[in-house]
N, C-alpha and C positions, 0 to 999 in steps of 0.2 A: 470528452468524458475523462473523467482524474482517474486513476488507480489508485483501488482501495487501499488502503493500509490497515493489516488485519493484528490483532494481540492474542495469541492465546495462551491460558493457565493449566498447562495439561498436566492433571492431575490422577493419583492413583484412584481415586471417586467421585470424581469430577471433574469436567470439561467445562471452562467459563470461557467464553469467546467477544471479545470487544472489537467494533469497530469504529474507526479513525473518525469523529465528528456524530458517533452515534450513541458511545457507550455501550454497555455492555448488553448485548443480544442475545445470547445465550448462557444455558447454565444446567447442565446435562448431566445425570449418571455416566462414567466413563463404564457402562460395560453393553456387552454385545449379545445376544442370544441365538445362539446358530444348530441347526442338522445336523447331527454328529455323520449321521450317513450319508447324505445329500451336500456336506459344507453349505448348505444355504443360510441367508443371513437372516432372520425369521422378526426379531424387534432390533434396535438400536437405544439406548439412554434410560428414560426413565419407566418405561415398556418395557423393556429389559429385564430393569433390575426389580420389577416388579413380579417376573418369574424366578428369580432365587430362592432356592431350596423349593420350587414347587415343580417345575420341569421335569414329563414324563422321559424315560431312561432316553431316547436320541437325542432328547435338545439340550444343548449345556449354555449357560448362562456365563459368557467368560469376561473376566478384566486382564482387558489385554496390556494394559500399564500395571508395573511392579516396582513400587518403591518409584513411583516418579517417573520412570522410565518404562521405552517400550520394550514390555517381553515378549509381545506378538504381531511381526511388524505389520504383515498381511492383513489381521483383522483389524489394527490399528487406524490403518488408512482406510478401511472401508467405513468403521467408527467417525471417523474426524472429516470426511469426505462427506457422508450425510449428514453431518453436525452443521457443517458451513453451507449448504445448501439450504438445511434447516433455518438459515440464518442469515440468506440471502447474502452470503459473504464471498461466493466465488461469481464472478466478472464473463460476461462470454467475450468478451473483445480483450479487458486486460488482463494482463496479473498480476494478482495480489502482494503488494509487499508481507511478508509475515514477520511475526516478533515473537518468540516461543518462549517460557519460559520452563527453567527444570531447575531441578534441586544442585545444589553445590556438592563439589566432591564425585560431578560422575565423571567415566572415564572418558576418553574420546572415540571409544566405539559406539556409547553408549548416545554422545553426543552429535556421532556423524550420522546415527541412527534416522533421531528427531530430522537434520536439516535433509536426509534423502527422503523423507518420508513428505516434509513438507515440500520437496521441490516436486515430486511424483504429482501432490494434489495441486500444482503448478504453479508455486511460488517462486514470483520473478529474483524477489532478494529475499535471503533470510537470515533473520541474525536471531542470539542465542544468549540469554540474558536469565542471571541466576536470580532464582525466587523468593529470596531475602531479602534482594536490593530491590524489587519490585514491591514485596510483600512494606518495607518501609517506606518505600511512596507514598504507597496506596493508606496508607498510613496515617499521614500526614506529616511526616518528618521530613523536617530539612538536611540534606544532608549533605547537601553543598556546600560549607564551612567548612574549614579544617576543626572540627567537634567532636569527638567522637559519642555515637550512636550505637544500641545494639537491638538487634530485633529477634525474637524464637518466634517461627513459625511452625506451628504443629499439623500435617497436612495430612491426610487422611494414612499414604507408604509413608511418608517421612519426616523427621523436624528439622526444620534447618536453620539454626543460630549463626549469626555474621555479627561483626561488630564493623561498622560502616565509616567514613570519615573523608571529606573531599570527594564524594558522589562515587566512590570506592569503596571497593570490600577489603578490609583492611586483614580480619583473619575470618574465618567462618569452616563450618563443620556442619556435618549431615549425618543424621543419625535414621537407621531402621527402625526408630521406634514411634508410633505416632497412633491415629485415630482408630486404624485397625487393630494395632497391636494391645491397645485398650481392650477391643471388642474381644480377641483372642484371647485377652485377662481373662473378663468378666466369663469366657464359655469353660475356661478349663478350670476356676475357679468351681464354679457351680457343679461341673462336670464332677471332680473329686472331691465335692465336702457333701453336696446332696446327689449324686449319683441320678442326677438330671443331666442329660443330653439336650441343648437348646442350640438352635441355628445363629448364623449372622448376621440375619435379620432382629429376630429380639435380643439379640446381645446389646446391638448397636441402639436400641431402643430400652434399653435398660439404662446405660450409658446416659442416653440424652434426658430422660426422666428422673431418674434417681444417682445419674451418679456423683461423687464429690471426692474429694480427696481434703475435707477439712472435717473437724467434729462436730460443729454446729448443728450439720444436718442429719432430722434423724425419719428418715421416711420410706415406707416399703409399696410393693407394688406385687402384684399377683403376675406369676409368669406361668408358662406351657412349656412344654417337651418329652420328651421321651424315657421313662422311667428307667434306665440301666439294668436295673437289677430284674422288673419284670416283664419291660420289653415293651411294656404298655403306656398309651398317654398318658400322663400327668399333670400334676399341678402346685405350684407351692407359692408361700411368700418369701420376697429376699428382700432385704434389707438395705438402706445406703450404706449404712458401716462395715457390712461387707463387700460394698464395691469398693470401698475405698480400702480395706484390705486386699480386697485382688487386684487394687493400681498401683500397691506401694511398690512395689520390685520399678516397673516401668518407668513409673514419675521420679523414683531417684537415680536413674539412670541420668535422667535428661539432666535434672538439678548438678550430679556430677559431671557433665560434660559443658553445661555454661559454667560453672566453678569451674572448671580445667581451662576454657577460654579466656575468663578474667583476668588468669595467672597469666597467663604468657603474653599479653599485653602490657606496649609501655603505661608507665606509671601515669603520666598523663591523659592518655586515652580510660585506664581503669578509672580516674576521679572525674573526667567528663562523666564517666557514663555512672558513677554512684550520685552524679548531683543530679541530670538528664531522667536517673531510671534507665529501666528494659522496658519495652512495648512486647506485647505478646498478641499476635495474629494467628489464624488459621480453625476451621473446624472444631481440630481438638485442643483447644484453650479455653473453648466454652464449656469444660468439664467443671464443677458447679469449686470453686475456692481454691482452682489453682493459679491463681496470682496472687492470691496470699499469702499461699503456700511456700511457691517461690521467694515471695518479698521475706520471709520468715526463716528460709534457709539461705538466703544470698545477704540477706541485710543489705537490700537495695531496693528501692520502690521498684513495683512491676504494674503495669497498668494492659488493659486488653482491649484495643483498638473498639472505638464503636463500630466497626464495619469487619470484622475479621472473620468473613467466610468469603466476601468480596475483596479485600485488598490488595492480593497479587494482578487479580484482574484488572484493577482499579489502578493499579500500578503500572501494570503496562501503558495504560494509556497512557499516562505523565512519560513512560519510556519511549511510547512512538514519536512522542516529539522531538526527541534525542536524537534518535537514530534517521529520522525518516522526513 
């Protein structure tokens, strides 16, 4: 019998799990529902997160990744340990080679984190591969050439812009701002113009419905929450153009941090990638005209992967055969 060889995309909202000659097997909520009194572990995944904001006062519904990384290793492992079960992906005679992937720019606490966590759940080898270079695999990009390549992956904790070249990350940056921090617009936005208190859950479903960051779209959608002022439920309509005023702060963040990338590349590698384009992957890229958006403040084509909620994962796989 072989040992498996296992990928996975461990992410702040999601867990995608590939394995070696099978593709991808799972694709999971990364959060945990547990017994504040008891620590018991009560759902895992998308059970889970299916009690957010509804969980009576013991149970809390936690994400135990932050920004990519583990901020709670205990629950982590118990997380990722019935994920791979789920997934038929742990071995009783072997062990699993693993192939993790996380965001660029973490530290190597953060990083010896991931690799004790996955030897715990008893990974024979493990190696530790940034989700840029994965995310452009999975992509379709070649990037085996001396060319140079750039990819923004927008991930639920974090975006993470690389510019790639000889199967290498040539420069790349991670930023805190990404799918959530959208969602965190959209609540504090509504929060102080209509003095509606709305959860994480309709934020992030406002987001995928109506939201845009270009003028084209002009379309509203009825939301729920908590009236501020009398304490009482609510109800109102909001608009796309104002979500797309409550993303401008965050989307020109990211736009000034691949402008800050371009600069400090050689001149060479910056005209590969003005003829090549940016690909754009991840969750939060499918917010409704922001590859336009981009292409209009960079003056560079930007194009958005046809797979870019799968591509990191998708990428690993191309990486297990790298390494393993």
């Amino acid at each position: 019998m072989m040992r498996k060889s296992i990928g996975i995309d461990i992410g702040t909202n999601n867990v995608l799990i590939y394995i070696k000659g099978k593709g991808i097997v799972l694709n999971e909520p990364s959060v945990v529902a547990v017994d504040v009194d008891t620590k018991e572990v009560l759902a895992v995944g998308q059970e889970a997160r299916s009690m957010i904001g509804r969980t009576p006062g013991k149970v809390q519904a936690i994400r135990p990744l932050k920004d990519g990384v583990i901020a709670d290793f205990e629950i982590s492992e118990i997380m990722l340990n019935y994920f791979l079960k789920k997934a038929h992906a742990k071995d009783a005679i072997f062990s699993p080679r693993m192939l993790i992937c996380c965001p660029s720019n973490i530290t190597l606490v953060e990083r010896n984190a991931i690799r004790e966590v996955a030897e715990r759940l008893g990974a024979k080898n493990v190696y530790i591969e940034q989700k840029a270079k994965a995310a452009a695999l999975g992509a379709g990009l070649d990037i085996s050439k001396p060319i140079g390549n750039m990819v923004i992956d927008i991930g639920g904790g974090t975006t993470d812009i690389a510019i790639l070249s000889i199967s290498s990350i040539v420069r790349s940056t991670s930023l805190k701002i990404a799918g959530n921090t959208f969602d965190d617009d959209i609540i504090k936005y509504i929060r102080n113009k209509h003095r509606l208190l709305i959860g994480e859950k309709t934020a992030e479903d406002i987001k995928i419905t109506i939201g845009t960051v270009c003028n084209e779209k002009n379309t509203s959608m009825e939301i729920k929450g908590r009236n501020l002022i009398t304490g009482l439920p609510d109800s109102m309509i909001v608009s796309s153009k104002e979500i797309k005023e409550a993303l401008k702060d965050s989307i020109d963040k990211i736009v000034s941090e691949v402008a800050l990338l371009l600069e400090i590349v050689s001149p060479e590698l910056a005209g590969d990638i003005t003829k090549n384009g940016i690909t754009l992957t991840g969750g939060g890229s499918l917010v409704e005209g922001l590859d336009k958006l981009l292409s209009e403040k960079l003056k560079i084509t930007v194009i958005r992967a046809d797979n870019p909620l799968t591509c990191v994962a998708e990428g690993v796989g191309i990486l297990l055969d790298s390494y393993i």
